[in-house]
N, C-alpha and C positions, 0 to 999 in steps of 0.2 A: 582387509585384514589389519592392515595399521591403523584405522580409526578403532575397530574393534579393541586390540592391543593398547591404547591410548584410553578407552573409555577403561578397560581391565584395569591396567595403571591407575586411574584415577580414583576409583570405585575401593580398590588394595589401600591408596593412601589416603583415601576419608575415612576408612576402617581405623586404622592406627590413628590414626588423627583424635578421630571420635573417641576411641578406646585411651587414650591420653589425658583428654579432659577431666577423665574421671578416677586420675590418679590418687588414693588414699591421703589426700589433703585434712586438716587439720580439722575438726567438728567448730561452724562456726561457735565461737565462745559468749554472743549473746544470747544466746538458745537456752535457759537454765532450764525448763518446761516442755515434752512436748507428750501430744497424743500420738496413741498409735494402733495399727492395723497389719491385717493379715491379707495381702493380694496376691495377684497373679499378673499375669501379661508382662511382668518390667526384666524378663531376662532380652537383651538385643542378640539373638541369634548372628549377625553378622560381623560382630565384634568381639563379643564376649566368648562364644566358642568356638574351636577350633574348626576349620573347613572339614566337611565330610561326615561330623556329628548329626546322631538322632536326638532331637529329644520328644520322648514319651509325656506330654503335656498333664494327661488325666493320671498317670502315677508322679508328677513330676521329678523323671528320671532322664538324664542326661546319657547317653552310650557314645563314650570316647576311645581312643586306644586300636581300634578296627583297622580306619583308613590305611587305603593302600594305593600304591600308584601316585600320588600328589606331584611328586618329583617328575616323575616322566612325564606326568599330563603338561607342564610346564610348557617343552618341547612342540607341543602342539598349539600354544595359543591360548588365548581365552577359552575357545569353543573346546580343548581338551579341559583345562580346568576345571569348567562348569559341568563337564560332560564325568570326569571324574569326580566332584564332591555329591550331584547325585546320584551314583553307582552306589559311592562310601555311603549316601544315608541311608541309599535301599538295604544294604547290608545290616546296619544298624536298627533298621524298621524290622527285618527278617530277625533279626538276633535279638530284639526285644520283644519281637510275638513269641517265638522258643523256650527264651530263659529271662525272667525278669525279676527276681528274687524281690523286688520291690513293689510290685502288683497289689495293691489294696493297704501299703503301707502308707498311713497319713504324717508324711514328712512334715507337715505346716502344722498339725498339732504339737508335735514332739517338741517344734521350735519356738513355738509360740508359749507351751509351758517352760523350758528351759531358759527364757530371754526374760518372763516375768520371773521365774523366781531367783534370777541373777538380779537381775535389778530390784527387787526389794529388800534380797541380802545385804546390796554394796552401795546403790544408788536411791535411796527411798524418795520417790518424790520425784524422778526424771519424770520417768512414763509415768501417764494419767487416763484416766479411761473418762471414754466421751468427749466431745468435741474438743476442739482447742486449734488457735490459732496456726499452728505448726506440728503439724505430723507425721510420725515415722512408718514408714512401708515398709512392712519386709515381705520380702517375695525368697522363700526356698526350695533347692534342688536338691538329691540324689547324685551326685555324676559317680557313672561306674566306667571305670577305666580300665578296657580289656587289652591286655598282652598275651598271645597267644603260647610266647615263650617261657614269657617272666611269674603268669598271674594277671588277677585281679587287683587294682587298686578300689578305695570305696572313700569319698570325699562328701561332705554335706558345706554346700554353697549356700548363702544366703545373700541377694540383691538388698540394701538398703539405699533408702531415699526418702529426704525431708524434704516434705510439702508445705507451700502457704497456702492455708485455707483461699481455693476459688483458682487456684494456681497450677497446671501439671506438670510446669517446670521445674525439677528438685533444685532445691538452693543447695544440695550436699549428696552426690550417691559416690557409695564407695561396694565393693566385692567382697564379700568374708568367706576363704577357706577355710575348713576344718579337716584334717585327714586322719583316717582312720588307720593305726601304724598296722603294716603284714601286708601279705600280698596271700589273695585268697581263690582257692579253682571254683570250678562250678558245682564240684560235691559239697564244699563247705561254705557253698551260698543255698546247696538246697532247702534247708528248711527256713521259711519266711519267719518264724518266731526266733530263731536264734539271730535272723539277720536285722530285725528290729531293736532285740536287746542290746547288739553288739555299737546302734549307734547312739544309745545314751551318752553312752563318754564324749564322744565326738563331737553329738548337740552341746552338751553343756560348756565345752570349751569353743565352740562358736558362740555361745551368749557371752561369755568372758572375754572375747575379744570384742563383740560388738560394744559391749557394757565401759571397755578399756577404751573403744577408740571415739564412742559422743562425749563421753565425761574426761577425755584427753588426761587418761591418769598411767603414764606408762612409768617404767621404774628405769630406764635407758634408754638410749640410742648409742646403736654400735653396727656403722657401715659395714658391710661385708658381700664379697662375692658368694652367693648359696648355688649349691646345685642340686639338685633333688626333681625326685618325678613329680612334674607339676600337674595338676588337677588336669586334661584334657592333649597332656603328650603321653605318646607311648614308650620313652623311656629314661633316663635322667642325662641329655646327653650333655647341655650347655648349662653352665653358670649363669644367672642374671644377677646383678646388683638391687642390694635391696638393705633393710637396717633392721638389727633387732631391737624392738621397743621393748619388749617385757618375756618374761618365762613364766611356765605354771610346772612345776617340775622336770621333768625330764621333756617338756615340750617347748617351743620358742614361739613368739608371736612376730611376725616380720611383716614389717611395712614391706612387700615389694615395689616398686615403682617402675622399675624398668624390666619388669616381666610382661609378659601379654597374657589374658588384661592384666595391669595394674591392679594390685588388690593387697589385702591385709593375709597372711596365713598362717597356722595353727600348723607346725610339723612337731612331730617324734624328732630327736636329736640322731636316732639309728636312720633316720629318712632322710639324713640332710650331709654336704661333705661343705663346710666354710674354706674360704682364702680371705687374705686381706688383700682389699682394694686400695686404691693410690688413690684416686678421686674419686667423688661421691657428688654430682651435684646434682643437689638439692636445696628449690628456693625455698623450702617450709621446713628447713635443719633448725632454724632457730625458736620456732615455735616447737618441735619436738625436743628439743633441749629444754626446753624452759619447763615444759608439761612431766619433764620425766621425775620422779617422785625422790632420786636420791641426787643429792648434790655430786657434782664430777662428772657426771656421763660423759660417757668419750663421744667426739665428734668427728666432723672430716671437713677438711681443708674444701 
């Protein structure tokens, strides 16, 4: 049992470890060019989503908010943990053959028109079609976030990662949330055409974040404690430290950093509660100070 408990340990802090590396660090700024594409395969199930999750690959839908038990399985070991995240994904499998409001919805179109005609808007000339030395991957998700008390949450994720051609090491991936503000039941996820329309907004303020974070054009940096229901918990219970780089009205884009995973996110202001933080460290504060569009952005010690 203690070697077991020891291997669990280990396996827990490669996870975080891993999920670290790929902190929303600064788009390298020799990159003025790149090509780019539409994949699959780059979400890391082990890292990136929370223990107990489904994800429905062929709708690529994410089913979080479910798990139950994780705390007690604790008490038992490894062999409870494990034994508990696949109960939560059978659950997750069962509740997305039931109810999938996203079944034949093609997320990766949505996204892939939304991210080109963000970037033709504001960036002409980043993305380029057909080969090119360095290219952008985007891999997109659905995550639907079930509370069985609170609602539905509904978030559109996007994986990005820049490739060198001949290379499958990304020299850059970063996470983009986007959240769809309200909390929604399973009546007013029934009909699949309202629930398509409902994520135009949402795609298009993930291309605005993506398009803000390779062309490193933010209008601020402003430290702050956020708490808000994060894409894959089922409720808003902890604060993480994170900065805000820019707004698109009544929405924030936040670098989080020390959320799990690490990533860039898109909240409604009614989804979010701020504190001020004492410290902030961050080794790449000064490259987002410098990137930010209006002279003054406030910083953190």
């Amino acid at each position: 049992m203690k070697i077991l408990l020891a291997l669990f340990i280990a396996l827990f802090t490669s996870a975080f470890a891993q999920a670290a590396k790929h902190e929303p660090v600064p788009f390298p700024e020799e990159v003025a060019q790149v090509g780019y594409k539409m994949v699959s395969g780059l979400l890391r199930k082990g890292t990136e989503i929370p223990s107990g999750c489904y994800t429905d690959e062929e709708s690529r839908t994410v089913f979080s908010g479910h798990q139950k038990g994780m705390n007690a399985s604790i008490l038992f070991g490894p062999i409870g943990v494990i034994a508990a995240n696949q109960a939560n994904k059978a659950g997750g499998r069962e509740r997305s053959e039931s109810f999938n409001p996203f079944a034949g919805f093609e997320v990766e179109d949505l996204v892939e028109e939304k991210i080109l005609a963000e970037f033709s808007a504001n960036a002409v000339g980043v993305l380029v079609e057909g080969q090119s030395e360095r290219t952008l991957e985007f891999c997109p998700y659905v995550i639907l976030n079930r509370n069985e008390k609170t609602g539905t949450k509904i978030y559109i994720l996007c994986i990005v990662e820049l490739k060198r051609e001949g290379s499958s090491k990304p020299l850059w991936r970063t996470r983009f949330y986007s959240e769809l503000p309200g909390v929604f039941s399973d009546a007013d996820l029934a009909d699949s055409d309202e629930v398509a329309a409902l994520c135009e907004a949402p795609a298009e303020r993930l291309a605005w974040a993506i398009r803000k974070a390779v062309t490193m054009d933010f209008s601020q940096y402003l430290p702050r404690k956020v708490k808000a229901r994060f894409a894959g918990m089922p409720n808003n219970g902890l604060p993480f430290a994170g900065a805000v780089v820019d707004e698109l009205g009544d929405f924030k884009l936040m670098r989080m950093v020390y959320c799990f995973p690490p990533s860039y996110t898109v909240a409604h202001v009614d989804s979010l509660a701020f504190s001020d933080i004492k410290k902030f460290k961050d080794k790449h504060r000064d490259a987002f100070l410098a990137a930010a569009a209006e002279p003054g952005a406030e910083g953190s010690d």
